[in-house]
C-alpha positions as a Python dict, from the first residue, in 0.01 Angstrom:
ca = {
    (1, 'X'): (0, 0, 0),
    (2, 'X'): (107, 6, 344),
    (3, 'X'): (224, 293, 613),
    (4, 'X'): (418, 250, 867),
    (5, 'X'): (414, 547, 1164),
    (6, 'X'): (572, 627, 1491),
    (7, 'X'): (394, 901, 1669),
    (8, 'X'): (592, 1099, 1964),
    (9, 'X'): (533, 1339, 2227),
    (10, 'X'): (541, 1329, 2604),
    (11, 'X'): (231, 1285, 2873),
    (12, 'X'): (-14, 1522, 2825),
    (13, 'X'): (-19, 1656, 2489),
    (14, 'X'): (-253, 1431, 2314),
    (15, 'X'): (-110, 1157, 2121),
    (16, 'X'): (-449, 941, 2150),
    (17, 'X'): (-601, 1146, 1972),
    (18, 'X'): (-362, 1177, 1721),
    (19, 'X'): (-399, 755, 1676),
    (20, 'X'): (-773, 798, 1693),
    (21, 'X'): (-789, 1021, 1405),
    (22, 'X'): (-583, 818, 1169),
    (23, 'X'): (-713, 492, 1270),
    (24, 'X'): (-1052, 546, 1211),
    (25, 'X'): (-955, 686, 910),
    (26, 'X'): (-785, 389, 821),
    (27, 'X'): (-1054, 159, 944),
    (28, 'X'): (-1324, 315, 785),
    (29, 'X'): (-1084, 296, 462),
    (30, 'X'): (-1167, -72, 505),
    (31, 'X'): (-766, -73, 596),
    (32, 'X'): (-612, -337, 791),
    (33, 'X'): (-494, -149, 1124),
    (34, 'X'): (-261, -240, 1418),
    (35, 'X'): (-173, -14, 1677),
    (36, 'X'): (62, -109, 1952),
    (37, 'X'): (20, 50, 2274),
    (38, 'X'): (109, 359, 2338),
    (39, 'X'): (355, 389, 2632),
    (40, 'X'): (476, 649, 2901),
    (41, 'X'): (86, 811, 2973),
    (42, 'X'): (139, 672, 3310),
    (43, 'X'): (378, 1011, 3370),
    (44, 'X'): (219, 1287, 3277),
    (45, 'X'): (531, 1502, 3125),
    (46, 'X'): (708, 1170, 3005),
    (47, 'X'): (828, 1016, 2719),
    (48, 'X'): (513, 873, 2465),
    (49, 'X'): (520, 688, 2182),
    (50, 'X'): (304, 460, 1986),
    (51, 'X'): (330, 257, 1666),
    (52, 'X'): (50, 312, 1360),
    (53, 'X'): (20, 60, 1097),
    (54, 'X'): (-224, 26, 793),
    (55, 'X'): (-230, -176, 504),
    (56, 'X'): (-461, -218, 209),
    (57, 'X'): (-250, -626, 311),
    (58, 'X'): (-268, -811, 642),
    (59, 'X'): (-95, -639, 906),
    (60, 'X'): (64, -936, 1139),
    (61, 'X'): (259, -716, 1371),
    (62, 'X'): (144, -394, 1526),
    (63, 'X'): (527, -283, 1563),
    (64, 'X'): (711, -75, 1341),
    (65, 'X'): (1096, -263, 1284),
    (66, 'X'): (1364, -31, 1238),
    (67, 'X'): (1460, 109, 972),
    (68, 'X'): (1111, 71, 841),
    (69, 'X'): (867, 377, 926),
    (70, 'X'): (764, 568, 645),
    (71, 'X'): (659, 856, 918),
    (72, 'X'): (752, 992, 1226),
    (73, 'X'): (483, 1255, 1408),
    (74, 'X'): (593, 1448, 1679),
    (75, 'X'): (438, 1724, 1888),
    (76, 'X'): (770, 1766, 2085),
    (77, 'X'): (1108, 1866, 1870),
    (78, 'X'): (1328, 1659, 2113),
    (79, 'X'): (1145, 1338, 2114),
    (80, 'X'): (1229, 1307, 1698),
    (81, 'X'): (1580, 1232, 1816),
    (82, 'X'): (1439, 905, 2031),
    (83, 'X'): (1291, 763, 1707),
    (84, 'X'): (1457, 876, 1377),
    (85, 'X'): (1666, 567, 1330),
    (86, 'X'): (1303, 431, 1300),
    (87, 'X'): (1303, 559, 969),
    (88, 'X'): (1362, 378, 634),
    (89, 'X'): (1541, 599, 366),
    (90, 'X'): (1330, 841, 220),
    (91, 'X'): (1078, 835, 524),
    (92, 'X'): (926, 1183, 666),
    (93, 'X'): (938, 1343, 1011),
    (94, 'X'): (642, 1581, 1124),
    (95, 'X'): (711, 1783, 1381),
    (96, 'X'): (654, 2100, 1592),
    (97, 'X'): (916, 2274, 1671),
    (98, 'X'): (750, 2413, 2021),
    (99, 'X'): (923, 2241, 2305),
    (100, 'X'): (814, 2084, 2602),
    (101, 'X'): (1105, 2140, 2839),
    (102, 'X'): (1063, 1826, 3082),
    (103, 'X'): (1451, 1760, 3167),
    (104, 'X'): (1697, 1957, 3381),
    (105, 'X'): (1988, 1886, 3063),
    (106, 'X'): (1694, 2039, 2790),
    (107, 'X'): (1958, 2125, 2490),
    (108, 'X'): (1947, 2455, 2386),
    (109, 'X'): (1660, 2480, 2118),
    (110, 'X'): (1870, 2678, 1803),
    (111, 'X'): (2133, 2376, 1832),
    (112, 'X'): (1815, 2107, 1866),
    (113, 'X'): (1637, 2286, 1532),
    (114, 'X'): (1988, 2268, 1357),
    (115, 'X'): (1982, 1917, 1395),
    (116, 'X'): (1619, 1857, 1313),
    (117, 'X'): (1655, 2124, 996),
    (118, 'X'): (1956, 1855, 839),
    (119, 'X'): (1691, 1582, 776),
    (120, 'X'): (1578, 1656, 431),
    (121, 'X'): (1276, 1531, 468),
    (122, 'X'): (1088, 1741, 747),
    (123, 'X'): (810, 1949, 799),
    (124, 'X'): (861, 2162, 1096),
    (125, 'X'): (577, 2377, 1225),
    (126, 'X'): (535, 2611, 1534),
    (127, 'X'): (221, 2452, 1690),
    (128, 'X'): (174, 2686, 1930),
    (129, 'X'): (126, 2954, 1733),
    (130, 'X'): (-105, 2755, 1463),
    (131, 'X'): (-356, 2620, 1833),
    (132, 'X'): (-309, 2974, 1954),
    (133, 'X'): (-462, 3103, 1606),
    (134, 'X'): (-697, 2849, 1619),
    (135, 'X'): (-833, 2958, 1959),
    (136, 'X'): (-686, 2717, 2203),
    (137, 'X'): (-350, 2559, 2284),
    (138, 'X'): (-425, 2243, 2359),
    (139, 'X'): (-506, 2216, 2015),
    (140, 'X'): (-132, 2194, 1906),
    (141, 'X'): (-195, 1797, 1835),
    (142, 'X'): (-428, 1858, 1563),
    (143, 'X'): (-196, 2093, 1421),
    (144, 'X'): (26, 1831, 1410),
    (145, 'X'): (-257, 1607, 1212),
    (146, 'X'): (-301, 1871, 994),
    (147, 'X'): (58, 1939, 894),
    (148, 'X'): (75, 1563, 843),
    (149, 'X'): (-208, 1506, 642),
    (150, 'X'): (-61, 1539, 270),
    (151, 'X'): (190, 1231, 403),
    (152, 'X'): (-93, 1010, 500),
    (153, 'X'): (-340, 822, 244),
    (154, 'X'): (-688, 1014, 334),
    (155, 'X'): (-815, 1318, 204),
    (156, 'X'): (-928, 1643, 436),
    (157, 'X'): (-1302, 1523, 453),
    (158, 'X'): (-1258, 1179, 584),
    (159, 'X'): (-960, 1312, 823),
    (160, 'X'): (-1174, 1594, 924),
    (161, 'X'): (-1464, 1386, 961),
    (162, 'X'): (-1273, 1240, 1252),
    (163, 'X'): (-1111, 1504, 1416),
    (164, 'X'): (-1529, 1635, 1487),
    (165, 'X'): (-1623, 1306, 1597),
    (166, 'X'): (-1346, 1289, 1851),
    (167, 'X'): (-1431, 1606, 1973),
    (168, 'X'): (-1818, 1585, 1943),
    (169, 'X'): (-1908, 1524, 2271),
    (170, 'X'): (-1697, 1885, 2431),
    (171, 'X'): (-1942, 2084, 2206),
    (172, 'X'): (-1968, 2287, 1912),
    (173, 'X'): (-1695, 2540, 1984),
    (174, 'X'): (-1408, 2328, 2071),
    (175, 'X'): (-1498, 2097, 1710),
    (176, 'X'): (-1467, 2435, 1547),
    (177, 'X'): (-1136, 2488, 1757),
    (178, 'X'): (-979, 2194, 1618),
    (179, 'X'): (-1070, 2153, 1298),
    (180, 'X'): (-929, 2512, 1282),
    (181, 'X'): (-591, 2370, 1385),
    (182, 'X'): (-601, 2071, 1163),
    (183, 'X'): (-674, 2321, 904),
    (184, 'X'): (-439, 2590, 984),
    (185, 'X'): (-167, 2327, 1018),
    (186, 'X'): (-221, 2164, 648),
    (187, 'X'): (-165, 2487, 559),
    (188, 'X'): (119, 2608, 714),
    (189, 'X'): (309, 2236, 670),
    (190, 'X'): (222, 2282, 311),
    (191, 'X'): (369, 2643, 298),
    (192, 'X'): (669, 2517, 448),
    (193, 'X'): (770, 2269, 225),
    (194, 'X'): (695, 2486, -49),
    (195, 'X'): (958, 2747, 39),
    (196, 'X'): (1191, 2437, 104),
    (197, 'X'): (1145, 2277, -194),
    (198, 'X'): (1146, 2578, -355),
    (199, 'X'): (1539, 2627, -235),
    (200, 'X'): (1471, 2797, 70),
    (201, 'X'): (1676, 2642, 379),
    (202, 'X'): (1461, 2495, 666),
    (203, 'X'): (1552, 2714, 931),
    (204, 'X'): (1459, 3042, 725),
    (205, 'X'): (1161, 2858, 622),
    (206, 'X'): (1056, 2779, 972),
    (207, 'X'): (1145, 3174, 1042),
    (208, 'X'): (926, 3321, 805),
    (209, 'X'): (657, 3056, 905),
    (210, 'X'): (687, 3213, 1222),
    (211, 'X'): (555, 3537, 1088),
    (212, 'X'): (307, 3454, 895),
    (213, 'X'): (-75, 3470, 1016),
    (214, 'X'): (-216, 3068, 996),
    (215, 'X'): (-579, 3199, 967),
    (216, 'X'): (-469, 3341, 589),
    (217, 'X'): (-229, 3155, 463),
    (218, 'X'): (-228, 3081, 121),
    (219, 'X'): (43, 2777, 67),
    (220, 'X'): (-35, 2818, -283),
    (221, 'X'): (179, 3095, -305),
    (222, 'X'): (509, 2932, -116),
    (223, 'X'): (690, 2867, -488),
    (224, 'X'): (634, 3241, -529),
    (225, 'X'): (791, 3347, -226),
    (226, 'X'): (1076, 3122, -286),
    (227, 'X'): (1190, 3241, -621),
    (228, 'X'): (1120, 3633, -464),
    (229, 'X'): (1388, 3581, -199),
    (230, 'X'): (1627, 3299, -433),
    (231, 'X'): (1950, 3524, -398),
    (232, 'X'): (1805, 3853, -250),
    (233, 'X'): (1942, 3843, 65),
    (234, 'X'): (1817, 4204, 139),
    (235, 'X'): (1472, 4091, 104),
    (236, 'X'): (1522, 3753, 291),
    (237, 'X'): (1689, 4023, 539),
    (238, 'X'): (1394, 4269, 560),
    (239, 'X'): (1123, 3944, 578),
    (240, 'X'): (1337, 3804, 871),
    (241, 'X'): (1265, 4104, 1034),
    (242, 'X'): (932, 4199, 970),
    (243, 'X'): (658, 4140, 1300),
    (244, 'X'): (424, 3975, 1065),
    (245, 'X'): (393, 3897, 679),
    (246, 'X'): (84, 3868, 487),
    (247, 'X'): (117, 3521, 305),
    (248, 'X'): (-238, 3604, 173),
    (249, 'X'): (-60, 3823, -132),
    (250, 'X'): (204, 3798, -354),
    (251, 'X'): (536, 3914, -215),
    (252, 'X'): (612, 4253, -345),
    (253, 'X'): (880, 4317, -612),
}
């Protein structure tokens, strides 16, 4: 077993802790590890990225090659386009889809989620709104985490475990905080996919993920929704344009 991951953001939003979580995980595991370091922290608002690797083998580089990451994690939508080409076939791309606009040329964000909604193997998730629900923005990387978790090799408990020790020493209330987003994020990643995979496109997926309320969602549910809306376009209409949905229930016939 081995995974190979490039994680991406820009200065600032938390990528460290990102690599902390899953290499403790990892090492704890009993995993061999190699990080390389992370670059662009120096400008706060720049360009980060860092290379994760863990094997159940000896690791003898800590740099991803080309063509050979089985993961990409972002917590900015633009910075997937730096690093895709990182990716083997088949490999996944995490992202949020909240932007950090840090450059005058910024592309305009419906054209930049077109492009990120052709890979077919995404998860795209709104981590604002899931660290907002959680109780604090700056919780959007653990969100991230979160959405990522099914495509890494730990369960909930040992990546949880981590998340609270990294956050330990701010107190009780910002632990709670982020394990809120990790969980919130599973959740909503896992909804997402569900509705894709269930024949929904990615942009309506993202849409209705939008509308949703992370504190009850029920991913459980996402094949349901799928085959509700599968050729309704009235309905897919109507939930496009609903304030909020209740992913809690089934969707009415």
């Amino acid at each position: 077993m081995e995974k190979n991951i490039i994680l991406a953001g820009v200065g600032g939003q938390g990528i460290l802790s990102i690599a902390y979580v899953i290499d403790n995980a990892a090492l704890a595991a009993g995993l061999d590890f190699k990080q390389a370091e992370v670059h662009g922290m120096a400008q706060r608002g720049g360009a980060v990225q860092s290379h994760l690797r863990y094997s159940d083998r000896t690791i003898h580089s800590d740099l991803v090659p080309r063509g050979k990451a089985d993961l990409v994690i972002s917590i900015e939508p633009l910075e997937v386009l730096r690093y895709w080409h990182f990716l083997r076939p088949g490999g996944w791309v995490v992202t949020s889809v909240t932007p950090y606009v840090n450059i005058p040329d910024y592309p305009d964000l419906d054209t930049l989620l077109e492009r990120l909604a052709s890979f077919p193997d995404i998860v795209l998730v709104d981590s604002a709104q899931i660290a907002r629900a959680a109780g604090n923005l700056r919780a959007q990387n653990m969100a991230v985490v979160g959405a990522a978790a099914p495509l890494l090799d730990f369960s909930d408990a040992e990546l949880e475990h981590w998340v609270a020790t990294l956050f330990a020493g701010k107190g009780e209330r910002i632990v709670e905080v982020n394990l809120a987003a990790y969980r919130y994020g599973r959740a909503m990643g896992r909804f997402f996919r569900g509705l894709v995979d269930g024949g929904v496109t990615a942009l309506t997926a993202l849409s209705m993920c939008q509308r949703l309320d992370p504190t009850s969602i029920n991913p459980d549910l996402a094949p349901a929704w799928a085959a509700s809306i599968a050729g309704d376009s009235a309905r897919l209409d109507a939930l496009l344009a609903a304030e909020e949905l209740v992913a809690c229930d089934p969707v009415p016939a």
